[in-house]
C-alpha positions in Angstrom: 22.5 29.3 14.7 22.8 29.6 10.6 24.6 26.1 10.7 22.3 24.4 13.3 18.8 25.2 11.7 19.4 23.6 8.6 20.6 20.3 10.4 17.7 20.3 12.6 15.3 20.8 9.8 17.2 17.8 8.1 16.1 15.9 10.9 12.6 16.3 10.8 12.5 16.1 7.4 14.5 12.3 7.5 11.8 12.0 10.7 8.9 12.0 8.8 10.0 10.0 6.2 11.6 7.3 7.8 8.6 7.0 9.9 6.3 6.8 6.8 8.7 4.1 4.6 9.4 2.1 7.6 9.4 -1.9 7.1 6.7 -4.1 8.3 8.6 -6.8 8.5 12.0 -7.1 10.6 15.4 -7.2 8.5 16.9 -11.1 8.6 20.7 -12.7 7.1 18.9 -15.7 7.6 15.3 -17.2 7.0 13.8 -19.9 8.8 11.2 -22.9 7.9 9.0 -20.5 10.3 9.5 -17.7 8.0 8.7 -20.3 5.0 5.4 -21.6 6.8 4.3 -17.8 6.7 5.3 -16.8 3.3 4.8 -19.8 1.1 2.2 -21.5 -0.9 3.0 -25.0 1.9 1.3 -28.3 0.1 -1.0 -27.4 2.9 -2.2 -24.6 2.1 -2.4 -25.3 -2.0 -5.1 -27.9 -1.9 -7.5 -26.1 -0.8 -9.2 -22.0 -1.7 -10.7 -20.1 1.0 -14.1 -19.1 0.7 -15.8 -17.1 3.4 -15.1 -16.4 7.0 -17.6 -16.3 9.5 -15.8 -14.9 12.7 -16.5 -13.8 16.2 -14.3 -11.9 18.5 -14.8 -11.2 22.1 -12.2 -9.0 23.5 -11.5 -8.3 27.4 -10.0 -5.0 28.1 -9.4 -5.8 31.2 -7.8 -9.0 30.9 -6.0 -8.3 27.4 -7.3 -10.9 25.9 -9.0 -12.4 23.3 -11.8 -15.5 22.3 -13.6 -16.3 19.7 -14.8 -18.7 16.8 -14.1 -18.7 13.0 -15.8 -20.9 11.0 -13.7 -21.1 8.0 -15.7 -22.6 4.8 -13.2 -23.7 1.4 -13.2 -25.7 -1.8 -11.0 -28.2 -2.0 -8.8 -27.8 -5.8 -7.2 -31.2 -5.5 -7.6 -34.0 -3.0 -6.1 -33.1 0.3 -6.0 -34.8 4.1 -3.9 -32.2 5.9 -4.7 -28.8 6.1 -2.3 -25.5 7.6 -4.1 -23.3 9.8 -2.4 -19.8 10.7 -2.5 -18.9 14.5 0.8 -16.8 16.1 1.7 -17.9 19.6 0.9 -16.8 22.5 -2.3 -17.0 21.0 -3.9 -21.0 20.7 -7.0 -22.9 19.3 -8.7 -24.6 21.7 -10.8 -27.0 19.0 -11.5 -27.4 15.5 -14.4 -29.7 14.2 -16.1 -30.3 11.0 -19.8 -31.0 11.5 -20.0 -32.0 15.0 -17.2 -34.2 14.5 -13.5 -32.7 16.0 -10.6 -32.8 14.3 -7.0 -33.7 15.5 -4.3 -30.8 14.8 -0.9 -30.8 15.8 1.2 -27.4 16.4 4.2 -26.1 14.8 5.3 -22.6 16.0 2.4 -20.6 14.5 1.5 -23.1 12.4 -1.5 -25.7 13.1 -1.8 -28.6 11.1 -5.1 -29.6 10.5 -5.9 -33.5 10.2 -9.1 -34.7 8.3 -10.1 -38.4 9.1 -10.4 -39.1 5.6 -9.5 -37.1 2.6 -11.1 -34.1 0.9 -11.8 -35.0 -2.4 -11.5 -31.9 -5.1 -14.4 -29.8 -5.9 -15.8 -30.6 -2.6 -16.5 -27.5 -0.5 -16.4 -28.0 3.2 -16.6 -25.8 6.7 -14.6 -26.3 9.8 -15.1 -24.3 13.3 -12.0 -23.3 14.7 -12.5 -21.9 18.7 -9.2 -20.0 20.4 -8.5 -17.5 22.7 -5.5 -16.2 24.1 -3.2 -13.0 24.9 -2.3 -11.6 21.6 0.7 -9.7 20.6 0.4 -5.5 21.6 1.3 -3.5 19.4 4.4 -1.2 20.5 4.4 1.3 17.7 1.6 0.7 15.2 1.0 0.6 12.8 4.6 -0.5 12.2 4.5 -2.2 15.1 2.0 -4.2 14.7 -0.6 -6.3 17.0 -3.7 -5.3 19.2 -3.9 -1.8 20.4 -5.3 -2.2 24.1 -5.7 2.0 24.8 -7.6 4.6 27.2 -9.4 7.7 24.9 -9.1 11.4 26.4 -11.9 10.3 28.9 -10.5 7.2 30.2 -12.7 4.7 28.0 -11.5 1.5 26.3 -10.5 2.2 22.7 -8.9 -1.1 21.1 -8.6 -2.0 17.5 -5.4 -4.4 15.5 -3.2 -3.3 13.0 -1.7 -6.4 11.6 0.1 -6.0 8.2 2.9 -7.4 7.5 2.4 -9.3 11.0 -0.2 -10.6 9.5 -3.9 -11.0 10.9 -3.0 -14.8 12.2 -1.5 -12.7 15.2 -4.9 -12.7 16.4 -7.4 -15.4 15.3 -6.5 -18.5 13.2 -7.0 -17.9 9.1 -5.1 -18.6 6.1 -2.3 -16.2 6.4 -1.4 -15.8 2.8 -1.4 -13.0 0.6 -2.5 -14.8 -2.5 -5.6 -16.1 -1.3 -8.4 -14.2 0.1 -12.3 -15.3 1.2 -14.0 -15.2 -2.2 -17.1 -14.3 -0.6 -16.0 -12.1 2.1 -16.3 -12.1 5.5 -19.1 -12.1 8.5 -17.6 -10.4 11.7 -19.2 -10.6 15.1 -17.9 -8.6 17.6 -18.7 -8.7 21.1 -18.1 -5.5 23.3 -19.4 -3.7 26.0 -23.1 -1.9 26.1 -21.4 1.4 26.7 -19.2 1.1 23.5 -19.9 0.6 19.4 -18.1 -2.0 17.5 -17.1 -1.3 14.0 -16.2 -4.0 11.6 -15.8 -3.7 7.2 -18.6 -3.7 4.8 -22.3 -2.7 6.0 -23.5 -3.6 10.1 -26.0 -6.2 9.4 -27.5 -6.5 13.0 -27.0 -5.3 16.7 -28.0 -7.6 19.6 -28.1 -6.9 23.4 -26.8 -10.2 25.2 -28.5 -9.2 28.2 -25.0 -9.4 30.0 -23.8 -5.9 29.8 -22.5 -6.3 26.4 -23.8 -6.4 22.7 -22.8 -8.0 19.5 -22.5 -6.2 16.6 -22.4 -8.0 13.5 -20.8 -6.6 9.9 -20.3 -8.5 6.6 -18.4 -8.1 3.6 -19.5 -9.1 0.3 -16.0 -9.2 -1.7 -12.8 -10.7 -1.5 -10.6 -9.3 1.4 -6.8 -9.3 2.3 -6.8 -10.7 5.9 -4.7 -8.0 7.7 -7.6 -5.7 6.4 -10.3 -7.7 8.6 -9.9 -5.2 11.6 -12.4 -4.3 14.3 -12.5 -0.9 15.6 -14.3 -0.5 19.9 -14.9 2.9 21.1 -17.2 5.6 22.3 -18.2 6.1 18.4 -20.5 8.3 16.9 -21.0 9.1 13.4 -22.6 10.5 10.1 -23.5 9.6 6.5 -23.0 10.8 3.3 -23.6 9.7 -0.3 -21.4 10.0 -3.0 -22.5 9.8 -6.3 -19.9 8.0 -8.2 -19.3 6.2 -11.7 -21.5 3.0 -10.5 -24.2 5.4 -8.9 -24.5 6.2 -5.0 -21.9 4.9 -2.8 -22.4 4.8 1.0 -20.0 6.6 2.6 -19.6 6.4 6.9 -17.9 8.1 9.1 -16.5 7.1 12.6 -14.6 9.0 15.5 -14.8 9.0 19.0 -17.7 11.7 20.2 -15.7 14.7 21.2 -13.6 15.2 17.8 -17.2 14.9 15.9 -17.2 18.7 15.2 -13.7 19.2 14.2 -14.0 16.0 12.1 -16.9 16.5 9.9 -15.3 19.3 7.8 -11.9 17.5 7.9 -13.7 14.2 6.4 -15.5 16.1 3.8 -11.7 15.8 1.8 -12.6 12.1 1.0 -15.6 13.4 -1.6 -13.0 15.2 -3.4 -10.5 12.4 -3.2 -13.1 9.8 -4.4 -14.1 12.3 -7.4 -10.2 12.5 -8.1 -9.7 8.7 -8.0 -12.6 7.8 -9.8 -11.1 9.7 -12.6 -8.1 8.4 -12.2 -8.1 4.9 -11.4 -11.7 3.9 -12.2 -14.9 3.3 -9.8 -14.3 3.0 -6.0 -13.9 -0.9 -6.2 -16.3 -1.6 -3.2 -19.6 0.0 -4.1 -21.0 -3.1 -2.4 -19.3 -2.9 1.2 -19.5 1.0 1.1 -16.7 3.2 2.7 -15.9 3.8 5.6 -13.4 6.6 7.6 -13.3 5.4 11.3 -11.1 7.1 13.4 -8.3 5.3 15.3 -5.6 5.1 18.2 -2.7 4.9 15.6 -1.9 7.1 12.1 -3.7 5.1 9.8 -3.8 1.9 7.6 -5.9 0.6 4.7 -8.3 -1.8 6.0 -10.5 -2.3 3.4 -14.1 -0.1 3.3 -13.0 0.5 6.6 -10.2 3.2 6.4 -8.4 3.7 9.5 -7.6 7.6 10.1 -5.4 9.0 13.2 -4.0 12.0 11.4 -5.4 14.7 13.9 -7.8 16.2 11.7 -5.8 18.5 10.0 -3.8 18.5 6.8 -0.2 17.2 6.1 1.2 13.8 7.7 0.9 14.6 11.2 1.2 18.5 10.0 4.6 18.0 7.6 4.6 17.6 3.8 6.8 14.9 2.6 7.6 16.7 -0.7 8.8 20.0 1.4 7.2 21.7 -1.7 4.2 23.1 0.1 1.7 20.9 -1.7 1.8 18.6 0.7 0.2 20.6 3.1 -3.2 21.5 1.0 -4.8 17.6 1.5 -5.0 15.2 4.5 -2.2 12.7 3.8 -3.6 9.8 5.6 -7.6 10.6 3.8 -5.5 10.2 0.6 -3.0 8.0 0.8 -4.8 5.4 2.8 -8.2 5.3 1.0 -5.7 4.9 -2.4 -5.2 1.5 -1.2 -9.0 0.6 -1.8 -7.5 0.1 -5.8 -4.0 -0.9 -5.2 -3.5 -3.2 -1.9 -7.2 -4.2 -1.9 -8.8 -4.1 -5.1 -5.5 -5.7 -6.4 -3.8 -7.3 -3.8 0.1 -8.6 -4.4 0.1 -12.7 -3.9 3.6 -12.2 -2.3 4.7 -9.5 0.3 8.3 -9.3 -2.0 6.0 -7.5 -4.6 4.4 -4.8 -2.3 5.3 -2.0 -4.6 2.5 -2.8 -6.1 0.5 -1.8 -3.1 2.6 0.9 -1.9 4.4 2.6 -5.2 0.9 2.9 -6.7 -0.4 4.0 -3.8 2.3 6.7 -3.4 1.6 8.0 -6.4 -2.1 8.7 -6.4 -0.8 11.3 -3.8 0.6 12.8 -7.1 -2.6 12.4 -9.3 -4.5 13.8 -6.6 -2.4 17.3 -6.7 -2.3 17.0 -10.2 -6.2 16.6 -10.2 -6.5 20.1 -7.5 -3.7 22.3 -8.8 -2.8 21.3 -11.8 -0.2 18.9 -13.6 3.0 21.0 -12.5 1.8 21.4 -9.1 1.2 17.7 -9.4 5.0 17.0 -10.9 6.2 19.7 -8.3 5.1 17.1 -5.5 6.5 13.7 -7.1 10.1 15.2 -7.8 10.2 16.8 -4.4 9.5 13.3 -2.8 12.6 12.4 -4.6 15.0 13.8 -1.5 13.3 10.4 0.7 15.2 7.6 -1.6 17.5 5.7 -0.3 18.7 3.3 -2.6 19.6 0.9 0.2 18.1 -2.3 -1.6 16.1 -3.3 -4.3 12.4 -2.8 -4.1 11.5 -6.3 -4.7 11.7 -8.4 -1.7 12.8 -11.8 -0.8 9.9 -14.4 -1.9 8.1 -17.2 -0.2 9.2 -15.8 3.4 6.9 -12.8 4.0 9.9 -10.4 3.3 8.7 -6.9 1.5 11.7 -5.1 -0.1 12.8 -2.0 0.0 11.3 1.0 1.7 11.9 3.2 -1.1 8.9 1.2 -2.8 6.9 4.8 -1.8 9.0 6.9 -3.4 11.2 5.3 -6.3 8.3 3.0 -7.0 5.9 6.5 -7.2 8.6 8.2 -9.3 9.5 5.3 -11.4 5.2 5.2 -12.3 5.8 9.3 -12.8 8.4 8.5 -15.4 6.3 6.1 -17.2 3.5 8.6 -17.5 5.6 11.1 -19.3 6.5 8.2 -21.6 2.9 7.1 -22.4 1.2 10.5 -22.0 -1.8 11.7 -19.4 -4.5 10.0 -21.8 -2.9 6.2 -22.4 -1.6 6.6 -18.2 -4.9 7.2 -17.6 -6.7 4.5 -19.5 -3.7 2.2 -18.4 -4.9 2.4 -14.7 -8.7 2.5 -15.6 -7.2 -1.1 -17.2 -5.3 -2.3 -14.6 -8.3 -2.0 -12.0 -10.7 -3.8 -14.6 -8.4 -6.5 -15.5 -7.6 -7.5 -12.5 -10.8 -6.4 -10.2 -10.6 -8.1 -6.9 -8.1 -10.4 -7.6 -4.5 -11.4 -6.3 -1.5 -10.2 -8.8 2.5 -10.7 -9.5 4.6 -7.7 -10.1 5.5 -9.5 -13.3 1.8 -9.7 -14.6 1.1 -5.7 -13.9 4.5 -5.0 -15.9 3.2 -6.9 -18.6 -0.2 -5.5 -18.3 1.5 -1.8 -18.8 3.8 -2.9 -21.3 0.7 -4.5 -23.1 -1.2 -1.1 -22.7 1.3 1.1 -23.7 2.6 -0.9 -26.7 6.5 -0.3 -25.4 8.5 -2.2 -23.8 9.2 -1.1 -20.4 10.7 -4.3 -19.2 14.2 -2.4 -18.5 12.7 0.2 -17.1 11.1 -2.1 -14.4 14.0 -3.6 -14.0 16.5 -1.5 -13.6 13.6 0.6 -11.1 12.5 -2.2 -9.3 15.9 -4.7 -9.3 18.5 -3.0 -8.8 20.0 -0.3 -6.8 21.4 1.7 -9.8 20.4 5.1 -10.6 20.6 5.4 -14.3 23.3 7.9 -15.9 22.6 9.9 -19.2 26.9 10.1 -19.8 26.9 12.8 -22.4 30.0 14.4 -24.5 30.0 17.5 -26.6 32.3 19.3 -28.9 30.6 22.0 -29.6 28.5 20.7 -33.1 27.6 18.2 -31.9 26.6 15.9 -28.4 26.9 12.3 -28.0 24.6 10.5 -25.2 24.4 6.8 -23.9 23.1 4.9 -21.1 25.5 3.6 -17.5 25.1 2.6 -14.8 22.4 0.4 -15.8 21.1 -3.0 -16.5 21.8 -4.6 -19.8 19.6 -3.2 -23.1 18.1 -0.1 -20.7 16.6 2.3 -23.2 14.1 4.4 -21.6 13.3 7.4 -23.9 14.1 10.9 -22.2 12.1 14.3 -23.1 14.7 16.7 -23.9 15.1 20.5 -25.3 17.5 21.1 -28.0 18.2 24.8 -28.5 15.3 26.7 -28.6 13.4 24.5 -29.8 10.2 22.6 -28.4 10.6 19.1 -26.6 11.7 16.5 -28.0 12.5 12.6 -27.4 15.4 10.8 -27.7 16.0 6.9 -26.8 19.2 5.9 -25.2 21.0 3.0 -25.1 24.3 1.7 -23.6 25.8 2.7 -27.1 26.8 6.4 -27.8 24.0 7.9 -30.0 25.1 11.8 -31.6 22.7 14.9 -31.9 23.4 18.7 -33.3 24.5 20.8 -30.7 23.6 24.4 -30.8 26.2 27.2 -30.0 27.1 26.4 -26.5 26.9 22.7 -26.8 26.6 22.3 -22.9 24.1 19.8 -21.2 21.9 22.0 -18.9 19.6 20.1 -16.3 17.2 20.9 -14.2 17.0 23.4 -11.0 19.6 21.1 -8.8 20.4 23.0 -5.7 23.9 23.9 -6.4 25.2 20.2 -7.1 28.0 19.3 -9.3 26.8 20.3 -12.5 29.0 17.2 -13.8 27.4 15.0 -12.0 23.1 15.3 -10.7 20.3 14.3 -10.4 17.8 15.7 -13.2 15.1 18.0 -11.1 16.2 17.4 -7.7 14.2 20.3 -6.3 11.5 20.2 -8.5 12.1 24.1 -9.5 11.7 23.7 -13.3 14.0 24.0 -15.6 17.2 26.1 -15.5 20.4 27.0 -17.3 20.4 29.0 -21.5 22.1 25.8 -23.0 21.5 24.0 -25.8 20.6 20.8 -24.3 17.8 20.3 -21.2 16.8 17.4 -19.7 12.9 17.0 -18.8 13.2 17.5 -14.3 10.5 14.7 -14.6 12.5 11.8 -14.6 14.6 10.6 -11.8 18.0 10.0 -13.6 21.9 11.5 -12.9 23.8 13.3 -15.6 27.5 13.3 -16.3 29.7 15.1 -18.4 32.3 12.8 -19.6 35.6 14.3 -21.4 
């Protein structure tokens, strides 16, 4: 029984996190034209910048299906004739026109092709109405799985909703499925759905009209720039409640949404995301969507980020569906999907990557505001305690940069290498500057779509250090970086391996008794006093080979009497060479 425990906790334990870090995109050897319709800037989709959406949905439960319009109104940037339309089979438009005139449009897989009788000339700014309908996708295991979620609630009513990222939202109504461009002005939903039911869309309800047919059409707008996997309705026996929170940019409107029999054990389960607005506010900088509001609706899946419409199916209690993904306890004192999820409102939709193959910048951010919000409740080493103990999910089965122009995300372990990686950098730069770097980042680049390349610069810009290599060797390669030490007694010699080219990232060490201090690596051997013992002691490491670990594996703190300690902090291996 001794032996079989600790493999079944194992288990769990690789459970929840391969469940959380799972792809959104299915592995390939091989990418298609198909794939590079969906990823890429096409000359048809570069002529032209999408304003506003103006979209209706009508769903049947029954039938599983799905119509609608969207008229889609854009600028023209240069002089264009042919325009690409996203819609993903089995799902088809039935007619697009401009004016009253219709246009002709050819299909290409999911791909329309949009033909204007004469061309668009630049600066002109145009709208086209698109009607389609059609069976979409189901989702099989959202929100991993995406497509539309066609479910029964606890008292056998209709409950339906999308999740779509990664899939992307032309799974179910035709838009300009690209990352790098979003409607500047938002987006006007209309959703159609039975009299017995509420419909729930992003930003504020603007109106709610009986069709005298047994069904009703709620209609909610967005004011700012939106992702369009984040454009999700939510149908359902809803009720809800209000609250305001009084933030950096005054009152924000805050909503709530669950079905009506979890109303009780929700409302002191919700009351978590004034705390985690408070934390991020200090953090990151004003909520990014004071204008739209936020919103917590509760939904048939775990949860996603859908922008001022947060979708939440964490069973009202704390954890990630009751587990902490650190194992260090902390984990368990906050609702994972409350905080994770709503950290997307500043990275993933305040700042949105223009290319899937940089989502770390959605998801390693994001991962580590679970830190700074423990950091923010308990305290920094209760904060550090949670980061480190994350470190036991890496895999380091492929870089966390994807594969461009094809829709293709990278690695999984953009959660938690890309968290730990940002964890680093703030012991590097110090609380205050990390802090002022993300108040920056979220200014800079408010509502807009970003590189990776530009928010490395932007840090290393901040900072005033060069953190290229660290980036680099973090984000590129595979390669955890050794600290390869020697000592003699009098004195120790240290160096970079295992790394890429010029890597110098400095490392907060203890030297004796004596306080912290830094020292900068490089691939060249460097040589410090030694004290008596002249032995490299590292962190707390769960009975590895001393000769050969990873610094603060168990997020214990510091142990060994040596001379030499290595800060648990940053996620590095150590080896004793001769």
């Amino acid at each position: 029984m001794s032996r079989i425990l600790p493999l079944i906790v194992a288990f769990l334990i690789f459970g929840a996190t391969a469940t959380h870090a799972q792809l959104l995109t299915p592995e390939k050897s091989v990418y298609t034209h198909a794939d590079s319709l969906r990823g890429s800037i096409t000359p048809e989709r570069a002529w032209w910048d999408l304003l506003k959406y103006d979209l209706t949905v009508i769903p049947s439960f029954n039938e599983k299906s799905l119509s609608g319009e969207n008229n889609i109104t854009f600028r023209a940037l240069s002089d264009g004739q042919t325009m690409q339309i996203d819609l993903q089979e089995p799902m088809n438009i039935k007619a697009i026109t401009m004016g009253k005139k219709p246009l002709t449009f050819v299909r290409e897989d999911n791909v329309f092709h949009v033909k204007f009788p004469k061309t668009i000339k630049a600066g002109s700014t145009k709208t086209i109405r698109i009607t389609w309908s059609g069976i979409p996708k189901v989702a099989v295991r959202p929100p991993w799985g995406g497509g539309w979620i066609w479910n029964l609630d606890e008292k056998g009513r209709p409950w339906m909703t999308v999740a779509c990222e990664g899939l992307g939202a032309s799974a179910w109504f035709p838009c300009k499925d690209h990352l790098s461009d979003e409607p500047d002005s938002g987006v006007v939903m209309h959703i159609v759905a039975p009299d017995t039911l509420v419909a729930i869309g992003n930003g504020r309800l603007t109106n709610k009209k009986a069709n005298g047919n047994g069904t009703s059409t709620w209609t909610w707008a967005v004011t700012s720039p939106i992702n369009s996997y984040d454009i999700i309705p939510y149908i359902g026996k809803y009720v809800n409640w209000t609250s305001t929170f009084k933030g950096e940019k005054g009152n924000l409107d805050c909503s709530f949404w669950v079905l009506d029999y979890n109303l009780e054990k929700a409302k002191p389960q919700f009351m978590q995301a004034d705390t985690m607005l408070r934390a991020f506010e200090y953090w990151m900088g004003p909520y990014p969507f004071y204008e739209d509001g936020y919103k917590l609706v509760e939904a048939p899946h775990l949860g996603m980020e859908h922008q001022s419409n947060v979708a939440y199916g964490n069973h009202f209690a704390n954890g990630y569906l009751g587990r902490d993904l650190s194992t260090t306890g902390w984990g368990l004192k906050w609702d994972f999907i409350i905080v994770h999820e709503s950290g997307h409102e500043w990275f993933g939709n305040n700042i949105t990557d223009k290319d899937a193959a940089d989502m770390w910048v959605h998801e390693g951010f994001t991962n580590y505001t679970e830190t700074l919000y423990t950091s923010y409740l308990y305290g920094t080493e209760a904060g550090n305690d949670y980061c480190i103990g994350t470190r036991k999910n890496i895999r380091n089965d492929k870089p966390i940069i994807g594969v461009y122009d094809v829709n293709k995300e990278g690695s999984g372990d953009m959660y938690y290498k890309g968290g730990n990686m940002l964890h680093m950098i703030r012991q590097i730069v110090g609380d205050s500057a990390f802090r002022g770097m993300l108040h920056g980042i979220q200014k800079t680049f408010y509502h807009q779509t970003v590189t990776s390349r530009q928010i490395e610069e932007y840090m290393s810009g901040y900072a005033h250090k060069d953190l290229s290599k660290i980036f680099e060797q973090y984000l590129r390669t595979t390669k955890i970086p050794v600290l390869a030490y020697q000592s003699n007694g009098e004195t120790i010699s240290y160096r970079w391996s295992n790394c890429v080219k010029g890597f110098n990232m400095p490392v907060k060490v203890y030297i004796g008794g004596a306080r912290e201090q830094w020292i900068t690596p490089t691939d060249e051997w460097q040589t410090i006093p030694a004290s008596n013992s002249g032995q490299l002691i590292l962190g707390s490491n769960g009975g590895n080979d001393p000769a050969h670990m990873p610094v603060g594996a168990t997020g214990n703190g510091m142990a060994g009497d040596g001379n030499f300690s290595v800060d648990r902090n940053f996620y590095i291996l150590v080896r004793k060479q001769g």
